[in-house]
Each structure stands twice: as structure tokens, then as C-alpha cells.
C-alpha positions in Angstrom: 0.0 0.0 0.0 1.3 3.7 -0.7 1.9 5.9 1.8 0.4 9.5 1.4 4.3 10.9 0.9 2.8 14.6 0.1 1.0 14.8 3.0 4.2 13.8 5.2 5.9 16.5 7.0 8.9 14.8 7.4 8.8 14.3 3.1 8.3 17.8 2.9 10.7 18.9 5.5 13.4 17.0 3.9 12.1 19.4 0.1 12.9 22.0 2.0 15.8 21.3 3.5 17.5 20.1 0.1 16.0 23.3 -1.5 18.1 25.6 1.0 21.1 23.4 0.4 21.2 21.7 3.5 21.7 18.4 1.6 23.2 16.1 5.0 19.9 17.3 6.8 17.6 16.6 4.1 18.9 13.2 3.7 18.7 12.4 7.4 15.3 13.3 7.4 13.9 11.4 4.4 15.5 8.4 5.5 13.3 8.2 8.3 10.3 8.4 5.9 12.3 6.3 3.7 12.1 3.5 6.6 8.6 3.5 7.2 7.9 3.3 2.9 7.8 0.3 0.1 7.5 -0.6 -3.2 8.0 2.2 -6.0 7.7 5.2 -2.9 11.2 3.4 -1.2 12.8 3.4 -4.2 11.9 7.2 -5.0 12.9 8.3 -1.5 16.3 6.3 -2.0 16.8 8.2 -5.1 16.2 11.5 -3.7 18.5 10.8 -0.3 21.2 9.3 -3.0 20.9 13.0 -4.9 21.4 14.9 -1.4 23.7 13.1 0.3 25.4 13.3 -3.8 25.5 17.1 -3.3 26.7 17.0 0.1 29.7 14.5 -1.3 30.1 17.6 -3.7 30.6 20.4 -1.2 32.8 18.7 0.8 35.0 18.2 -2.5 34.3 14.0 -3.2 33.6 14.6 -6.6 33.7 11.0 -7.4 31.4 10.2 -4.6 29.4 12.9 -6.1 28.8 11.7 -9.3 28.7 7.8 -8.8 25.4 8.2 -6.0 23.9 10.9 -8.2 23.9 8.2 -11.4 22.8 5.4 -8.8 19.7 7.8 -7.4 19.0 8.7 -11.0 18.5 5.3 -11.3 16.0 5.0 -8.3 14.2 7.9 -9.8 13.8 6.4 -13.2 10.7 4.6 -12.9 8.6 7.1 -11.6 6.4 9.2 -13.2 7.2 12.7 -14.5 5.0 14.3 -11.3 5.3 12.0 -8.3 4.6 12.3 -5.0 3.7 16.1 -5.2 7.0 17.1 -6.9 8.2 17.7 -11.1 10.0 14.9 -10.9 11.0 15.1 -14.8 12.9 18.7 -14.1 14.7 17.3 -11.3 15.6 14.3 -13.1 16.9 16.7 -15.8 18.3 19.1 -13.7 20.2 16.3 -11.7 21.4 14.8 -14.9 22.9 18.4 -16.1 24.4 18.8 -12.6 26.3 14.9 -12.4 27.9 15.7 -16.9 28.7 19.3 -15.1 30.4 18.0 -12.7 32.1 15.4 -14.6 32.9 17.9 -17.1 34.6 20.2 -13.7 32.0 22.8 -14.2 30.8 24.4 -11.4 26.3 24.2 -11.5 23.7 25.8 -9.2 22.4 23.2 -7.4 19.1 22.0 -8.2 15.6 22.3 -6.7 12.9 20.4 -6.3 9.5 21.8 -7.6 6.7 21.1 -5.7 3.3 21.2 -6.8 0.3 23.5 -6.3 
């Protein structure tokens, strides 16, 4: 059975969070959701920990860390649908792909953001 993620505070705490760049935080949070989920929902929350704990590999300088969570929480994300669990899914699965072939690249990218829904 799914959980109601977008009507989880601790889901939503952990958008926030990631969206003011506090990437270790968000991640700690979510996997506490992430605990209590299944099926296609545990696999989406292990994507999006994977992509903040990829960007807090990032600042602390593990580039290679970085890149090799962000492909494997890509990878999490992939089955989902393009608006999932309250968020545009597809932009950040595009903007996390542009960010991982930046980084590779040794550009320097703004960190994503996750969109939420109205």
C-alpha cells in the first residue's frame, strides 16, 4: 500500500531542507520516511536521499562520490512518473542529470531544486 508521501511532514521537511542546500539534513530526514515506505515510494525516497547526500559529497570536494550516488539515485528515480509524490519529478531528473555531466565535465552548476506542486 502507498503511503500519502505529500502529505508527510517529514517528506516535505526534507524538500525544503535540500532546497536551502542543506543536503546532510535533508537526507537524514527522508530516511526516516524512507524506513517506514515500500515498493515504488522506497525506491523514489532512495533516489532522492542518494541526490542529497550526492550534493553534500560535492561540497565537501568527493567529486567522485558525487557523481557515482547521483547516477545510482538517477536510477532510483527512473521509474517514476514525470509528477510524483507532489514534486516535477522530470525537471529534477533533468536538472540532476545536467548537474552529475557538469560536474564530470569540472564545471561548477547551481544546485538543483525540487519543484513542488500546487
Amino acid at each position: 500500500m502507498l503511503m500519502a508521501l505529500g502529505s508527510s511532514e517529514g517528506y516535505r521537511r526534507g524538500i525544503r531542507l535540500f532546497n536551502a542546500r542543506e543536503f546532510y539534513d535533508a537526507h537524514e530526514v527522508w530516511e526516516d520516511v524512507w524506513r517506514e515506505s515500500h515498493g515504488i515510494e522506497k525506491r523514489f525516497l532512495q533516489g532522492l536521499i542518494q541526490a542529497a547526500v550526492a550534493m553534500h559529497h560535492q561540497s565537501t570536494g568527493n567529486v567522485v562520490g558525487a557523481c557515482s550516488l547521483m547516477e545510482r539515485g538517477l536510477r532510483n528515480l527512473a521509474e517514476c512518473p514525470a509528477e510524483f509524490a507532489g514534486i516535477r519529478l522530470e525537471e529534477l531528473r533533468v536538472a540532476l542529470r545536467e548537474w552529475r555531466a557538469a560536474l564530470v565535465g569540472g564545471e561548477v552548476r547551481r544546485h538543483p531544486v525540487i519543484g513542488v506542486l500546487e
